[in-house]
N, CA and C atoms as an extended XYZ file, in Angstrom:
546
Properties=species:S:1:pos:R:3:atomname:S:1:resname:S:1:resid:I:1 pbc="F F F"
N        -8.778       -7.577       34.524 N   UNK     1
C        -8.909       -6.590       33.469 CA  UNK     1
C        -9.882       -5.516       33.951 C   UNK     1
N        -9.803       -4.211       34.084 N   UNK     2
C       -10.615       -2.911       34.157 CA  UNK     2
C       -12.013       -3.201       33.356 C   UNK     2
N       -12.941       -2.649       33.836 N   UNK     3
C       -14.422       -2.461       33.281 CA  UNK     3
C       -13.902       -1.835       31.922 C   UNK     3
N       -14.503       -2.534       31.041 N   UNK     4
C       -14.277       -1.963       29.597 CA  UNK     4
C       -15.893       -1.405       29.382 C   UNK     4
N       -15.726       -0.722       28.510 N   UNK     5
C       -17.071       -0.085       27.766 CA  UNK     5
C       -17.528       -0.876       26.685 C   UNK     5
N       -18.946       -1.404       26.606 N   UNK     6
C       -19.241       -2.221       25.643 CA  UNK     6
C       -18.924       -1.789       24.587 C   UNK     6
N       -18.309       -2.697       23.185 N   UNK     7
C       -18.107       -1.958       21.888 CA  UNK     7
C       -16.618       -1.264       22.068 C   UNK     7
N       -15.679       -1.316       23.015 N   UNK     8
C       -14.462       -1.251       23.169 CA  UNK     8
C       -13.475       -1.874       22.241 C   UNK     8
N       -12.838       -1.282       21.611 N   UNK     9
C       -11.599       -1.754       20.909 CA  UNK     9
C       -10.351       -1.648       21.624 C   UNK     9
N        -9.355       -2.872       22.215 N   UNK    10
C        -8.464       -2.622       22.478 CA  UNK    10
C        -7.386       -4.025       21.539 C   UNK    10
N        -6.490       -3.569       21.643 N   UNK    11
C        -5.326       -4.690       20.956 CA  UNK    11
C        -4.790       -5.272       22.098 C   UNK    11
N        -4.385       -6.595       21.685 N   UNK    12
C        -4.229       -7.558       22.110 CA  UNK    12
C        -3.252       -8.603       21.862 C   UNK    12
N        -1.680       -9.156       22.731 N   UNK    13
C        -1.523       -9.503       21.975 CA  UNK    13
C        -1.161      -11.005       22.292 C   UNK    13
N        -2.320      -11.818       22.366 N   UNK    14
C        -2.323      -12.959       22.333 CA  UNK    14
C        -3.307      -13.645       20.708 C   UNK    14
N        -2.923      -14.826       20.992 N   UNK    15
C        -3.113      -15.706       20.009 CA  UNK    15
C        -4.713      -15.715       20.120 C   UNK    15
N        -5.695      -15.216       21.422 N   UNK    16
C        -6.930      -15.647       21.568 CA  UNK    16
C        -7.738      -14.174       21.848 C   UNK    16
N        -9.072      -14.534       21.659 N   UNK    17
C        -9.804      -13.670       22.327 CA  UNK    17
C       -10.142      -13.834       23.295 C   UNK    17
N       -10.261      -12.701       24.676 N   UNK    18
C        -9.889      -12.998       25.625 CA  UNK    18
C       -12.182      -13.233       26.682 C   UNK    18
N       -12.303      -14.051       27.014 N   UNK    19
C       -13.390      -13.952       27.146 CA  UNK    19
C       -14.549      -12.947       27.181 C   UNK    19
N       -15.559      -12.929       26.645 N   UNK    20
C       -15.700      -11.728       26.640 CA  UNK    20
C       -15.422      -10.797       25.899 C   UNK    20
N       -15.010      -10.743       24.643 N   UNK    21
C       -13.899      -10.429       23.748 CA  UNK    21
C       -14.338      -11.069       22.247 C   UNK    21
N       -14.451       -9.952       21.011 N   UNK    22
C       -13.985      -11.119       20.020 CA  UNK    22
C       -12.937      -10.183       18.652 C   UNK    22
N       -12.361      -10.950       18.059 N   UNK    23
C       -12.133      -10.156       16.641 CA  UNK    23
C       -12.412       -8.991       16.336 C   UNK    23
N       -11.761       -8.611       16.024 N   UNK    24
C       -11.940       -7.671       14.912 CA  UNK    24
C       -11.674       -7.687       13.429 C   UNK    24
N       -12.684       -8.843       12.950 N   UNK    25
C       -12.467       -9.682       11.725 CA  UNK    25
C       -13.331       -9.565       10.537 C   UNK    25
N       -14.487       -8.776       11.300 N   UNK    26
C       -15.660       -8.594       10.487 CA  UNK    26
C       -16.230       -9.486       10.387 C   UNK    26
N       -17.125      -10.572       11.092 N   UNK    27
C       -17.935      -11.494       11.786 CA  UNK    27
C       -19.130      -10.737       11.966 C   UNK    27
N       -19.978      -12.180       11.193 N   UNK    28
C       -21.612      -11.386       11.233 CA  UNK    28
C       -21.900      -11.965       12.495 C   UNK    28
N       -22.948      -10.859       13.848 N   UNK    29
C       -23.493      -11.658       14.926 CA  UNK    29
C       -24.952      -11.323       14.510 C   UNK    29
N       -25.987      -12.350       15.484 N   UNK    30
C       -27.056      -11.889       15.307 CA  UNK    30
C       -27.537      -10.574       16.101 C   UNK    30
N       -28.468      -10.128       15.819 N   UNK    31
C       -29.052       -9.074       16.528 CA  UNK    31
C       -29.769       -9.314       17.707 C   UNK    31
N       -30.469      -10.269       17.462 N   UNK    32
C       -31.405      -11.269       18.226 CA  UNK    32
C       -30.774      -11.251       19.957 C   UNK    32
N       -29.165      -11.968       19.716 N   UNK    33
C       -28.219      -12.250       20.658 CA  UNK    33
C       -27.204      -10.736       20.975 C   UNK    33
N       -27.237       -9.495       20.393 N   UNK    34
C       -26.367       -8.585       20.702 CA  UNK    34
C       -26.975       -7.895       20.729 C   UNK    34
N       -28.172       -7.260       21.154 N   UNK    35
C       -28.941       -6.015       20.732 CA  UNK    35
C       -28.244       -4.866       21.527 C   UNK    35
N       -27.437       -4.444       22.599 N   UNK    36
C       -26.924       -3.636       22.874 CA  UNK    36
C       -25.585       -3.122       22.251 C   UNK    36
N       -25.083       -4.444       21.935 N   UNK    37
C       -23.676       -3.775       20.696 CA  UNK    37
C       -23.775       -3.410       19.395 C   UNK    37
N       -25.930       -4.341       19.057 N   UNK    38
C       -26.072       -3.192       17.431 CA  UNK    38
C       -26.753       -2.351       17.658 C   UNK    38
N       -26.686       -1.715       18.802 N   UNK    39
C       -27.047       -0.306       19.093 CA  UNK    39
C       -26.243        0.652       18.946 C   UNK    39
N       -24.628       -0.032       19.748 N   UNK    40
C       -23.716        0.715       19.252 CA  UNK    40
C       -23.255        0.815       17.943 C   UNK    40
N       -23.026       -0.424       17.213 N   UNK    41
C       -22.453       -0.034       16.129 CA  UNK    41
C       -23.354       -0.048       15.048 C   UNK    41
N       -24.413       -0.445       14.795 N   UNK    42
C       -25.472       -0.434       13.958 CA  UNK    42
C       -24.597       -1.249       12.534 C   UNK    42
N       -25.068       -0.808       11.383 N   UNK    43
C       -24.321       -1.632       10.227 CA  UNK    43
C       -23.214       -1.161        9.830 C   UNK    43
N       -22.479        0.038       10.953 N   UNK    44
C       -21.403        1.115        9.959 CA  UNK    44
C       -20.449       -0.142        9.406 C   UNK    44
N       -20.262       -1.687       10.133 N   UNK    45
C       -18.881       -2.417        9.627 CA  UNK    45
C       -19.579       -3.427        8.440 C   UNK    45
N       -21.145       -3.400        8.246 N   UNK    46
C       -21.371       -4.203        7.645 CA  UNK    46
C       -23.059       -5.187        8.056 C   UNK    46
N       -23.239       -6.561        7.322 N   UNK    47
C       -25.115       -7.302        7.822 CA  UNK    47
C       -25.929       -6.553        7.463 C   UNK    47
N       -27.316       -7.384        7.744 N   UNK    48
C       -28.013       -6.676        6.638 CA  UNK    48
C       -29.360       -5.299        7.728 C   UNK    48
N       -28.498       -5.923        8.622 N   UNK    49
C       -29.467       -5.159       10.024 CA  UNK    49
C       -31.048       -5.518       10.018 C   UNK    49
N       -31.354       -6.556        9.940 N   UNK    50
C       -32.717       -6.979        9.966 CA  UNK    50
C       -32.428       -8.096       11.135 C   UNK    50
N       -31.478       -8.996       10.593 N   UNK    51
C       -30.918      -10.332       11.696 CA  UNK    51
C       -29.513      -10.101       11.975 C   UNK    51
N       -28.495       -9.602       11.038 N   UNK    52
C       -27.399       -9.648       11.538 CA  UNK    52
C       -26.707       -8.385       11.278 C   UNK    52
N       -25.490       -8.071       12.143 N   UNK    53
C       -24.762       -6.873       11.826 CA  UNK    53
C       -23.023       -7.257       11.807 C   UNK    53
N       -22.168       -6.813       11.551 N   UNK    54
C       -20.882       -6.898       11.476 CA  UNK    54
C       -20.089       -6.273       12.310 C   UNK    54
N       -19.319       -6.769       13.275 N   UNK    55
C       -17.735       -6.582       13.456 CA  UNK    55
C       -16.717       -5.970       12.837 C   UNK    55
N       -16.156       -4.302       13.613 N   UNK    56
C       -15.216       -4.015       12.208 CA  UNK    56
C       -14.356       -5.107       12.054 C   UNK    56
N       -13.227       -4.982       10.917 N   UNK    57
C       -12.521       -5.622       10.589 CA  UNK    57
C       -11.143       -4.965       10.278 C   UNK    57
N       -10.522       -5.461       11.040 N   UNK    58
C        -8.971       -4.590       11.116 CA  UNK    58
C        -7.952       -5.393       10.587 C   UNK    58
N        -8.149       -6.722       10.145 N   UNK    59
C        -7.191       -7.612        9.392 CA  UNK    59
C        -6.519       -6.891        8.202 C   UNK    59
N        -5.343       -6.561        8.792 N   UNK    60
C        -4.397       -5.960        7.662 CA  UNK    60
C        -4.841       -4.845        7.114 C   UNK    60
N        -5.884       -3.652        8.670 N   UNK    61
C        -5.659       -2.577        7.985 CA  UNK    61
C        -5.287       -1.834        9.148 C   UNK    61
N        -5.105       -0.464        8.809 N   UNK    62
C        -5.090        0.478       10.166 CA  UNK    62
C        -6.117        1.089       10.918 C   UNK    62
N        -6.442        1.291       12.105 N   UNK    63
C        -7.475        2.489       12.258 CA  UNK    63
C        -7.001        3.428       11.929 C   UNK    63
N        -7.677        4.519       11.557 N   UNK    64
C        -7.843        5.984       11.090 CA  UNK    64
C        -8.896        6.771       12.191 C   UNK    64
N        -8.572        7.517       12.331 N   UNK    65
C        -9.318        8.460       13.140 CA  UNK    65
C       -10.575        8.827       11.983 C   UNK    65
N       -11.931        9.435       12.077 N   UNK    66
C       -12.700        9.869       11.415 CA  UNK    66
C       -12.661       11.393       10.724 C   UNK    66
N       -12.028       11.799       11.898 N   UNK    67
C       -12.028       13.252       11.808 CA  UNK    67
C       -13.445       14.116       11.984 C   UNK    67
N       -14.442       13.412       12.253 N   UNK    68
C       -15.602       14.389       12.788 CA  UNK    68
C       -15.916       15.367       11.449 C   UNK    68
N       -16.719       16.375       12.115 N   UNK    69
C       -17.109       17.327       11.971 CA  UNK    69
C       -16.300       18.329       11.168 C   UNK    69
N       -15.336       18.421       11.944 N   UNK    70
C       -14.361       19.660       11.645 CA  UNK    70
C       -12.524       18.745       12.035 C   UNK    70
N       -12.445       18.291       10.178 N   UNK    71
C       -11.233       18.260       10.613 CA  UNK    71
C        -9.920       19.323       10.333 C   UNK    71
N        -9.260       18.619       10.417 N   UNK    72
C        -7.578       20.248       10.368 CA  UNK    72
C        -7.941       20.246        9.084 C   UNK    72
N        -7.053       21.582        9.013 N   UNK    73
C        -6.700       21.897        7.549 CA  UNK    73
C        -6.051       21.234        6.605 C   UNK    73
N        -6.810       20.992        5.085 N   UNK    74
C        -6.738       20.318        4.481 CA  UNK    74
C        -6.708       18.513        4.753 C   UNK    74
N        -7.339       18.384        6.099 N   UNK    75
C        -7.308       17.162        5.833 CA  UNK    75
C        -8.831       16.309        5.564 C   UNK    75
N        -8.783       14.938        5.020 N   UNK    76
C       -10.302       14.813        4.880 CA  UNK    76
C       -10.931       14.046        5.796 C   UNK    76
N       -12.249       14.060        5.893 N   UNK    77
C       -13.183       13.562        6.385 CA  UNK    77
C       -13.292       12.363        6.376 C   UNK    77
N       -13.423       11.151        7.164 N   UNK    78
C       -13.765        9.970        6.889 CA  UNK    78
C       -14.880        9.575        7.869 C   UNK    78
N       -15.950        8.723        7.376 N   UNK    79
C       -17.039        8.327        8.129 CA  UNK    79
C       -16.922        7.114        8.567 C   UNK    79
N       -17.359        6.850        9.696 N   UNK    80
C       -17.490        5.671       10.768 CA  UNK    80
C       -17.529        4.162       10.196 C   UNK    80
N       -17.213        3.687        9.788 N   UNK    81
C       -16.961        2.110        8.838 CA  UNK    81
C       -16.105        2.521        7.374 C   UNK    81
N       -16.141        3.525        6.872 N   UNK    82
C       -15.453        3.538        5.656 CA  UNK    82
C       -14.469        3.028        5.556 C   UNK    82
N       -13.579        1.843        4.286 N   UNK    83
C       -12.754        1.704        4.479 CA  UNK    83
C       -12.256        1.846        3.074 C   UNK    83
N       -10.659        2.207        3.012 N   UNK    84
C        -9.830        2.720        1.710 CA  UNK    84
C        -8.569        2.149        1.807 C   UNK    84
N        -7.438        2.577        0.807 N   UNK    85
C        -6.422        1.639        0.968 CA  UNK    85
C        -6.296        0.880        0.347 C   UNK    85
N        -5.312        0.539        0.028 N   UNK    86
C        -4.576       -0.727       -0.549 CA  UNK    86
C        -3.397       -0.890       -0.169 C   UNK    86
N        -3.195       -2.743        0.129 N   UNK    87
C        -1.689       -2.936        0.347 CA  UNK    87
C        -0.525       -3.226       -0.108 C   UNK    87
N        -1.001       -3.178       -1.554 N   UNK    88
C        -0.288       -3.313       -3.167 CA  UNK    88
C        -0.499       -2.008       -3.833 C   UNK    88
N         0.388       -1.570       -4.834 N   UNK    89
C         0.039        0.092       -5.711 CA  UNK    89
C         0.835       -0.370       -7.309 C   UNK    89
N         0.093       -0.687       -7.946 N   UNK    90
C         0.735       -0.044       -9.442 CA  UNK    90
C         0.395        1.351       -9.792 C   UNK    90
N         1.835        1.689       -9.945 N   UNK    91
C         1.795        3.301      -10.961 CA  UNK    91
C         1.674        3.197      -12.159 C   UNK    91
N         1.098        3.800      -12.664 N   UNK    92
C         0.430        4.332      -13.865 CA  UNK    92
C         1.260        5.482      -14.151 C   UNK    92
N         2.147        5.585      -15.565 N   UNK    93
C         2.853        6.537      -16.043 CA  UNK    93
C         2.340        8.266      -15.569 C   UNK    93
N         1.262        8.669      -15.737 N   UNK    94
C         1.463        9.701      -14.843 CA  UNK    94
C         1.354        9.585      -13.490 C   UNK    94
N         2.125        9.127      -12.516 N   UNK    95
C         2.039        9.278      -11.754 CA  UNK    95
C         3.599        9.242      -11.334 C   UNK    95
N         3.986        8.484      -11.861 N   UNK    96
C         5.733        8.641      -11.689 CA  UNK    96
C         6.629        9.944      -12.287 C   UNK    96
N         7.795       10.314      -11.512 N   UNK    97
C         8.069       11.977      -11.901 CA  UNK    97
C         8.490       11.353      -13.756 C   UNK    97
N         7.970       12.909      -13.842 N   UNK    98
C         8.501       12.993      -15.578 CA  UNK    98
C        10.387       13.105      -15.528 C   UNK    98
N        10.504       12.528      -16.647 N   UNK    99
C        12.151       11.994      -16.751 CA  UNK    99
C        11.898       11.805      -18.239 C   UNK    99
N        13.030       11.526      -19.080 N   UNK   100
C        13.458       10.883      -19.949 CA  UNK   100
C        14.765        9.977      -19.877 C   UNK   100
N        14.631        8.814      -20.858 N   UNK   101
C        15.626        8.313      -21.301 CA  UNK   101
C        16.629        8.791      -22.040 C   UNK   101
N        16.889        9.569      -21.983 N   UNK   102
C        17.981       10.154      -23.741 CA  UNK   102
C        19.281        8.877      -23.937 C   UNK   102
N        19.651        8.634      -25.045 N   UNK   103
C        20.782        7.796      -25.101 CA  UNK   103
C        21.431        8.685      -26.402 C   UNK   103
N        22.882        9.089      -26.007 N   UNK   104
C        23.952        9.660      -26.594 CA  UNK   104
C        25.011        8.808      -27.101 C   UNK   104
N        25.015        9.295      -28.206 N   UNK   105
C        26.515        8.599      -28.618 CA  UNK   105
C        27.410        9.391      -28.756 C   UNK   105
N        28.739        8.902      -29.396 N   UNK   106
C        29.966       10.061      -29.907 CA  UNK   106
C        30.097        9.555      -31.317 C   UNK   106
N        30.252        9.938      -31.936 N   UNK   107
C        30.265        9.870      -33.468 CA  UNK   107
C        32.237        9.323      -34.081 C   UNK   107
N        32.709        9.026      -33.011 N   UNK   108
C        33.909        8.240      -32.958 CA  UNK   108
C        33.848        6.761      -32.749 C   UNK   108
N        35.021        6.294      -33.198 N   UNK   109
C        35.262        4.986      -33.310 CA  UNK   109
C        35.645        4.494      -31.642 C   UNK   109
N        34.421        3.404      -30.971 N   UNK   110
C        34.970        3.372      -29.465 CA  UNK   110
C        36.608        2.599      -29.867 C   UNK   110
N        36.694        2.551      -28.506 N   UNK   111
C        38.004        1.704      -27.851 CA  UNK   111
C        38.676        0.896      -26.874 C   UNK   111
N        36.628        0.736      -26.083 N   UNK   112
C        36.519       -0.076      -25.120 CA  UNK   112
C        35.478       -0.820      -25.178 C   UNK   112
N        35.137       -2.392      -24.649 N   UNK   113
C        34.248       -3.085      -24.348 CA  UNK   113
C        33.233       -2.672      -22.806 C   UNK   113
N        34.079       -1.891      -22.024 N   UNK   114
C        33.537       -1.530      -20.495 CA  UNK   114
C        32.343       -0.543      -20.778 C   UNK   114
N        30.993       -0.248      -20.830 N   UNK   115
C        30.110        0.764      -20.488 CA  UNK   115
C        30.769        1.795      -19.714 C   UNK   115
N        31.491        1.572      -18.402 N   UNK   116
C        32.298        2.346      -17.268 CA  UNK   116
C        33.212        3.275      -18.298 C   UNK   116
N        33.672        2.964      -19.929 N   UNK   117
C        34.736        3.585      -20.457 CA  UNK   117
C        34.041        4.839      -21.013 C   UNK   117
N        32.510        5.278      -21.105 N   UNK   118
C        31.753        6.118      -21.645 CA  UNK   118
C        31.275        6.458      -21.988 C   UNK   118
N        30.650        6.476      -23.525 N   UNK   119
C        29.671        6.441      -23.722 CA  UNK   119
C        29.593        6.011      -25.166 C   UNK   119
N        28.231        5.218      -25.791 N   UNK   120
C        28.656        4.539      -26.852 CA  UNK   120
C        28.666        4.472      -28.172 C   UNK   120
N        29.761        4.601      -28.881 N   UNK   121
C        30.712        4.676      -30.137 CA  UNK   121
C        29.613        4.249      -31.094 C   UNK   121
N        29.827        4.744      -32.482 N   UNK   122
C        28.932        4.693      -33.732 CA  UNK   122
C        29.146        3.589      -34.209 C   UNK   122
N        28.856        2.551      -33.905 N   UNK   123
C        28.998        1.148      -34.912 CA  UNK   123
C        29.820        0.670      -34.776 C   UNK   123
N        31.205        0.871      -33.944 N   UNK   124
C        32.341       -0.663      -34.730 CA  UNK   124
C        32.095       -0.988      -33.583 C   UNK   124
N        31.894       -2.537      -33.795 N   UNK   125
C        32.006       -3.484      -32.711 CA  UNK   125
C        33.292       -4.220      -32.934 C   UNK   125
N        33.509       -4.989      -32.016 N   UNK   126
C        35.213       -5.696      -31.493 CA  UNK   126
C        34.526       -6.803      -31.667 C   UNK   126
N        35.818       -8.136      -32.324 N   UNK   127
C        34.845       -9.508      -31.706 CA  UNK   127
C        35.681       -9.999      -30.877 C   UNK   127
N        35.607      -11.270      -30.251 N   UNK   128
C        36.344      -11.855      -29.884 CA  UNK   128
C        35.669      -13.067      -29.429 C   UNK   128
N        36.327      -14.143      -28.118 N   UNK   129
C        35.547      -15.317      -28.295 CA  UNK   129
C        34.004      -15.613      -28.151 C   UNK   129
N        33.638      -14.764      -27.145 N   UNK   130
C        31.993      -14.462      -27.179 CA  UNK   130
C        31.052      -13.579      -28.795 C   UNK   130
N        31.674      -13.247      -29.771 N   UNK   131
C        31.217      -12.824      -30.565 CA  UNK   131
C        31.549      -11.564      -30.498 C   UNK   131
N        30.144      -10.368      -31.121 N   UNK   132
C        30.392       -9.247      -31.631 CA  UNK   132
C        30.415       -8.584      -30.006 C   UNK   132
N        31.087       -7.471      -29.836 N   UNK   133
C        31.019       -6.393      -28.349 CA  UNK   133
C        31.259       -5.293      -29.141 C   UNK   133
N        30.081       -4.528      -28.379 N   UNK   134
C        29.852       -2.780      -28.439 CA  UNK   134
C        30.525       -2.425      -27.868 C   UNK   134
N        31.124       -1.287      -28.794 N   UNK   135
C        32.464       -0.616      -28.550 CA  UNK   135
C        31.840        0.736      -27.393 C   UNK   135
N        32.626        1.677      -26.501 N   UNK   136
C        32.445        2.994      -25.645 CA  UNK   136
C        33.239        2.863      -26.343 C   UNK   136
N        33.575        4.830      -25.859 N   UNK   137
C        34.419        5.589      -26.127 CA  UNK   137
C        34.420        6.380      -24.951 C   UNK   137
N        35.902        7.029      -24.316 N   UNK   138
C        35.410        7.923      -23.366 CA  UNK   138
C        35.896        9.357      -23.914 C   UNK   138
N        34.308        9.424      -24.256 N   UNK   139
C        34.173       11.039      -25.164 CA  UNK   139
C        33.059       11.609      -24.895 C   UNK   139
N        32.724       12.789      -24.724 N   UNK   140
C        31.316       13.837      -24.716 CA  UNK   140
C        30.667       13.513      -25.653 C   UNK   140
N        29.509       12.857      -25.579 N   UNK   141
C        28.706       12.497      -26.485 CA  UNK   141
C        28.013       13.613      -27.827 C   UNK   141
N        28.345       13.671      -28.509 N   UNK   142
C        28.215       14.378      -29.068 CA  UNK   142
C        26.845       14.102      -30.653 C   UNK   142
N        26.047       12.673      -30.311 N   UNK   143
C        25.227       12.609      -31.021 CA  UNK   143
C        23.941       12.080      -30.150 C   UNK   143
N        22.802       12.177      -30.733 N   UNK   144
C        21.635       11.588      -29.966 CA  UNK   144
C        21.687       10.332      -30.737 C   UNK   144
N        21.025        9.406      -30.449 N   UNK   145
C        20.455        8.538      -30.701 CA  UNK   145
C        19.057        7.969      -31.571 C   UNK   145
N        18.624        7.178      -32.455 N   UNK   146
C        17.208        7.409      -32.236 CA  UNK   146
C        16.601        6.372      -30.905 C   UNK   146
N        15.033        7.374      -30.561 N   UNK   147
C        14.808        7.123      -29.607 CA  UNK   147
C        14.300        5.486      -29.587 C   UNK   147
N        13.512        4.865      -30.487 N   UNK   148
C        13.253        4.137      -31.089 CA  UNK   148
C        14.359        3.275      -30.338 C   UNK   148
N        15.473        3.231      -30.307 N   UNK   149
C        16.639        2.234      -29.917 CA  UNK   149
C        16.307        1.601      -28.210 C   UNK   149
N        15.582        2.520      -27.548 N   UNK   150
C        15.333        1.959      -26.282 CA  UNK   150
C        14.113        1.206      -25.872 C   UNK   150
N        14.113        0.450      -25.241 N   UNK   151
C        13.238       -0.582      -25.130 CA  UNK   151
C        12.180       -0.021      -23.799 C   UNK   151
N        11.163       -0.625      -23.479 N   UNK   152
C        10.455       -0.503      -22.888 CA  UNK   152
C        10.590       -1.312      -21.281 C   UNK   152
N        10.907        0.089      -20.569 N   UNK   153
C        11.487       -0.788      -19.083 CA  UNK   153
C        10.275       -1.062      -18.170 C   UNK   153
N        10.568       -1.859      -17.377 N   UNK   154
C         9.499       -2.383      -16.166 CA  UNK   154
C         8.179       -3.580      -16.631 C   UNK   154
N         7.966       -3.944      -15.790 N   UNK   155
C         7.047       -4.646      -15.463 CA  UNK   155
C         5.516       -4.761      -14.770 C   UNK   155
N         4.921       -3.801      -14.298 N   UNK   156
C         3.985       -2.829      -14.298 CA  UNK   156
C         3.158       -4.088      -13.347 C   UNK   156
N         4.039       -4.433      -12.524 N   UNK   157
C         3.961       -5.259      -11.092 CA  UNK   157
C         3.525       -4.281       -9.675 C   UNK   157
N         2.904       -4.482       -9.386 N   UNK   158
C         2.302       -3.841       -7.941 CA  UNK   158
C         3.758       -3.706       -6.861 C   UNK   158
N         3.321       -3.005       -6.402 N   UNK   159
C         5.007       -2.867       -5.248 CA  UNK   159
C         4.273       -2.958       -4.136 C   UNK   159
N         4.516       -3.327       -3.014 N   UNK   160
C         4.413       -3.053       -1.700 CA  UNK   160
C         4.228       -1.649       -1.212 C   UNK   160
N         3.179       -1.195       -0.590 N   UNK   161
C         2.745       -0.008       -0.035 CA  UNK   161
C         2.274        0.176        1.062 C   UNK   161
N         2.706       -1.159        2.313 N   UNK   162
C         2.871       -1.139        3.548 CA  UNK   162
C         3.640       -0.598        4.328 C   UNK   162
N         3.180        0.113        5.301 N   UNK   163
C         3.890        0.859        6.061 CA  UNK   163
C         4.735        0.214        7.335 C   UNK   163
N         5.674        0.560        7.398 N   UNK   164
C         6.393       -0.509        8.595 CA  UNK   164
C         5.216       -0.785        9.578 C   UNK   164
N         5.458       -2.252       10.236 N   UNK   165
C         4.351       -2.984       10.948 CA  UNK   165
C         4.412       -3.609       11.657 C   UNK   165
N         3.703       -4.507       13.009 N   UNK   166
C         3.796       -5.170       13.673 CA  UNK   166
C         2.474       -5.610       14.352 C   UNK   166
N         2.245       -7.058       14.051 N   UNK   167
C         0.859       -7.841       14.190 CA  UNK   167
C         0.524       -7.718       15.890 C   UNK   167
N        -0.574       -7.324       15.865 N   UNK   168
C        -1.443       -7.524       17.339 CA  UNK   168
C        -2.457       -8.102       16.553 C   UNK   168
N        -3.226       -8.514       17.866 N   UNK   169
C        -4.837       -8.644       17.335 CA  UNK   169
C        -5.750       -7.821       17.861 C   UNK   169
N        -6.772       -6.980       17.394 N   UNK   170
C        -7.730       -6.250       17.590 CA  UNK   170
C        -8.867       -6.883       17.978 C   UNK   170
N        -9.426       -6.327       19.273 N   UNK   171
C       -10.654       -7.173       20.085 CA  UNK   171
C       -11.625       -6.192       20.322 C   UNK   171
N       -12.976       -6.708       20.336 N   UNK   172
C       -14.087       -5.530       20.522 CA  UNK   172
C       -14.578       -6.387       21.479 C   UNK   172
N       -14.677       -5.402       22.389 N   UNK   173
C       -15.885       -6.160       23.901 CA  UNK   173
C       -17.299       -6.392       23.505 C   UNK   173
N       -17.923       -7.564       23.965 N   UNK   174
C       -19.036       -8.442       23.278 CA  UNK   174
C       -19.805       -8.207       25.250 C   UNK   174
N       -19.352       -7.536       26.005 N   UNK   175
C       -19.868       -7.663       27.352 CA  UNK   175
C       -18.715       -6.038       28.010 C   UNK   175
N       -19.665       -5.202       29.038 N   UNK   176
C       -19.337       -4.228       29.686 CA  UNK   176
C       -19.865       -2.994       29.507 C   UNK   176
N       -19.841       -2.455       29.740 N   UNK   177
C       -20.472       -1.094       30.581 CA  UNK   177
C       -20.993       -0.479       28.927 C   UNK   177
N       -22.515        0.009       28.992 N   UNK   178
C       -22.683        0.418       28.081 CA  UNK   178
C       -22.277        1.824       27.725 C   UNK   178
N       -21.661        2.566       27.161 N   UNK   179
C       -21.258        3.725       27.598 CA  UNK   179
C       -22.152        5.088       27.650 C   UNK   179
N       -21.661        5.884       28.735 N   UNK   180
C       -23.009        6.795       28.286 CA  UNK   180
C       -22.470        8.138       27.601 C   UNK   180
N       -23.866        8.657       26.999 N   UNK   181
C       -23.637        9.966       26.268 CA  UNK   181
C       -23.456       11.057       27.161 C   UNK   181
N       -22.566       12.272       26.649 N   UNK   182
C       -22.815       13.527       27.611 CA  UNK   182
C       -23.621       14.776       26.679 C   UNK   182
C-alpha cells in the first residue's frame, strides 16, 4: 500500500480494517495514545477532548464536500464534522404539490357496475349476489359532489430517501505521514 497521510480517508472494500487502519464508525480513541491524529482532527467528529476524541462516522452516510470559504453559487456552506440528512422523509401537506380531489357525478341514472364505464350515477344502485353495486354512467359529469364524501388518503409513513447505493467501508489511517501545510 502507498504512504498514506495520517488522518487519510480511503474506502475499502473488505470486511476488515486493514492494519494500520480503522473505521469510520465514530469510535472514541484516547488522546493519551493518538496525539498526532487529535491534532488533526481535534473534536470536529465528536469526545470530550480532555481524554478522548472521535472518529468520523460514515455508517450510512455520504461525504459531502465542505465547501470552504467560498462556495458556488447558491450553494451552502458546510463545516468540518457537521452532519444532516435523513434516510427516511415524511411529508407534511405543504410540502407535497397542491392538487385536489374533486369527485363528479352525472345526475343520471348509471348503467354500469365497471368504474372504467365513467363516472358515478346519482343513487341507483344494482343488486345482485354480492349485495348493493354503485351504478357509472358513461356521461360528462355534470354534478359535483359533496366534498365531505372523500375520505382521507395515506398513511403519513416515512418513505425511503436513499439515494441509489453501494456498501464499502470507510477507513481513516491511525499511522503515516503527517501531512504538511503549504
Amino acid at each position: 500500500m502507498s504512504d498514506q497521510f495520517l488522518a487519510e480517508i480511503r474506502i475499502f472494500p473488505y470486511t476488515f480494517a486493514p492494519k494500520g487502519w480503522a473505521f469510520c464508525n465514530g469510535q472514541l480513541l484516547p488522546i493519551s495514545q493518538n496525539t498526532a491524529l487529535f491534532s488533526l482532527l481535534g473534536t470536529a467528529y465528536g469526545g470530550d477532548g480532555k481524554s478522548t476524541f472521535a472518529l468520523p462516522n460514515l455508517m450510512g452516510a455520504a461525504p459531502l464536500h465542505t465547501g470552504g470559504n467560498q462556495p458556488g453559487s447558491g450553494l451552502s456552506v458546510y463545516f468540518l464534522g457537521q452532519q444532516g440528512g435523513s434516510q427516511t422523509v415524511s411529508l407534511i401537506q405543504s410540502e407535497i404539490p397542491a392538487h385536489n380531489h374533486g369527485l363528479n357525478a352525472a345526475n343520471n341514472f348509471g348503467t354500469g357496475a365497471d368504474p372504467t364505464d365513467g363516472v358515478f350515477s346519482r343513487g341507483r344502485y344494482g343488486t345482485g349476489s354480492g349485495g348493493s353495486v354503485a351504478m357509472y354512467i358513461a356521461a360528462a359529469p355534470d354534478a359535483a359532489m359533496d366534498p365531505r364524501a372523500l375520505a382521507v388518503a395515506g398513511g403519513s409513513q416515512p418513505h425511503n430517501n436513499m439515494q441509489p447505493y453501494l456498501g464499502f467501508n470507510f477507513c481513516i489511517a491511525l499511522q503515516g505521514i503527517y501531512p504538511p501545510r503549504q
